[in-house]
C-alpha positions in Angstrom: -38.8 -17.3 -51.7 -41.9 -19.1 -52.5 -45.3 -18.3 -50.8 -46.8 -21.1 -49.3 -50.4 -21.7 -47.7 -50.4 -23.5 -44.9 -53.0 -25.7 -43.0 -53.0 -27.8 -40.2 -55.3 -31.0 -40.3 -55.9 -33.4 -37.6 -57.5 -36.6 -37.0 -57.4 -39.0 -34.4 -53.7 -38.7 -33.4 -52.5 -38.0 -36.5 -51.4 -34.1 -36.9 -50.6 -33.2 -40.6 -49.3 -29.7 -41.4 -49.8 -28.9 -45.0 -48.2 -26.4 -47.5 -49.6 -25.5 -50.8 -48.3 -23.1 -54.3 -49.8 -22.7 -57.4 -47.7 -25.4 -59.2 -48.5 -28.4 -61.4 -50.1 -30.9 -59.6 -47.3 -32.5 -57.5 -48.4 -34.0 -53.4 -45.3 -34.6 -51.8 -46.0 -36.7 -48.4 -43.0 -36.9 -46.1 -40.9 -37.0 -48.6 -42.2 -39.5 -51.3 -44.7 -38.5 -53.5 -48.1 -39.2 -52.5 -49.1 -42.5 -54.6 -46.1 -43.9 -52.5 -47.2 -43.2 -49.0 -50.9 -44.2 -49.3 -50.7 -47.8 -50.7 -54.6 -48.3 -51.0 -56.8 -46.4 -53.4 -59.4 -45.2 -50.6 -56.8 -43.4 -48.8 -55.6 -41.5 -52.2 -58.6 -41.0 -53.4 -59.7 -39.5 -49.3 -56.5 -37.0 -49.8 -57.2 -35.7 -53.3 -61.1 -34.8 -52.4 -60.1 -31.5 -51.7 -58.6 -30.5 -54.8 -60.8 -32.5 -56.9 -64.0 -30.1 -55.1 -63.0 -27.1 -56.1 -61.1 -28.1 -58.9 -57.2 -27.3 -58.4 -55.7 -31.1 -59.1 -53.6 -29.9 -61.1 -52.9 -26.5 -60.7 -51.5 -26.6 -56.8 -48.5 -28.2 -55.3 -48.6 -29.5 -51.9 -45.9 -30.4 -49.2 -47.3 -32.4 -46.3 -45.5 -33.2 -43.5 -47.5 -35.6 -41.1 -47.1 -37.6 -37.8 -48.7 -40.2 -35.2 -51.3 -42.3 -36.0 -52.2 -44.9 -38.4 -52.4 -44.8 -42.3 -56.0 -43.9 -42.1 -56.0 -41.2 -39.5 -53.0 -39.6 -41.6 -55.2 -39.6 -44.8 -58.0 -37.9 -43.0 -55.7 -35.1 -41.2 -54.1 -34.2 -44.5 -57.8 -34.0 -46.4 -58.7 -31.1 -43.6 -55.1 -29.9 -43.7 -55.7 -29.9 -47.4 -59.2 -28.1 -47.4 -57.7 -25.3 -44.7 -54.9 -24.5 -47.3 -56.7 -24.1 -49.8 -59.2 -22.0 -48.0 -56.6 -19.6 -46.8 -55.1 -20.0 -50.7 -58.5 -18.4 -51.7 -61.2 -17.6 -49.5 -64.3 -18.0 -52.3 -63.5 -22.3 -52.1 -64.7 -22.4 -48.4 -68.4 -22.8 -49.6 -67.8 -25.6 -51.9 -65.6 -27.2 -49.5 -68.0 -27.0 -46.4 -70.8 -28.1 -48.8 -69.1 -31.4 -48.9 -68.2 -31.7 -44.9 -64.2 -31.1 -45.8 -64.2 -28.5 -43.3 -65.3 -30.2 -40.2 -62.9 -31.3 -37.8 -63.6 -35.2 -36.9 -63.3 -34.7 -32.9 -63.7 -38.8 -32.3 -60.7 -40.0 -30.2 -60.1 -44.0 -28.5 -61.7 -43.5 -25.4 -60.0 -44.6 -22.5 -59.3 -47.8 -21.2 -61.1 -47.8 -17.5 -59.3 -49.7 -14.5 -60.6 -53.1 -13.5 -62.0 -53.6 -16.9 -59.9 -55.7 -19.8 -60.6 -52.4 -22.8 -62.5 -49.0 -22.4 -66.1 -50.7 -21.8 -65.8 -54.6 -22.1 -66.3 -56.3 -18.7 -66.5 -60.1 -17.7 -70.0 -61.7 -18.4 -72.0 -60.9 -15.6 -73.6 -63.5 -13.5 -77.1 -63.0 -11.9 -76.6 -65.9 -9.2 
């Protein structure tokens, strides 16, 4: 059996759970390879950032298994998913990695929408007299 280092990333509420091997460069993504599930170059470029740090793009294998959310939120949770892995893969990459902010979980949620209000904070125009 092959060992596997895992991470989970988060963002918004998207939850990715990430598994990574010494291998040959190959991101699976819910099944399709990587270039597949992102369709816009930011959000490839957001989940490779990792790798391309501490310089493993094509030395580890990753299968990423991720839910909820939108396409952007997903590319976020797997770059900290990404970044825990390969921490746990080898310890020595955390310092490159924090130096860059990969590390940091992005806490910022939708707040909520408040009763008698049309969203979380917009409100009729108000009226003096």
């Amino acid at each position: 059996m092959n060992k596997y280092n895992y991470g989970t990333g988060r963002r918004k509420t998207s939850v990715a759970r990430v598994f990574i091997k010494p291998g040959k460069g190959e991101i699976i993504v819910n099944d399709k390879k990587y270039d597949e599930y992102f369709n816009r170059e930011l959000h490839r470029r957001s989940v490779l950032r990792p790798l391309e740090v501490v310089n493993t793009l094509d030395k580890i294998d990753a299968y990423i298994t991720v839910k909820g959310g939108g396409i952007t939120g997903q590319a976020d949770a797997i770059k900290l998913g990404l970044a825990r892995a390969l921490i746990e893969f080898n310890s020595s990459y955390r310092k490159a990695l924090k130096a860059e902010g990969l590390v940091t979980r992005d806490s910022r949620m939708v707040e909520r929408k408040k009763y008698g209000k049309p969203k979380a904070r917009k409100s009729s125009q108000y009226s003096k007299r």
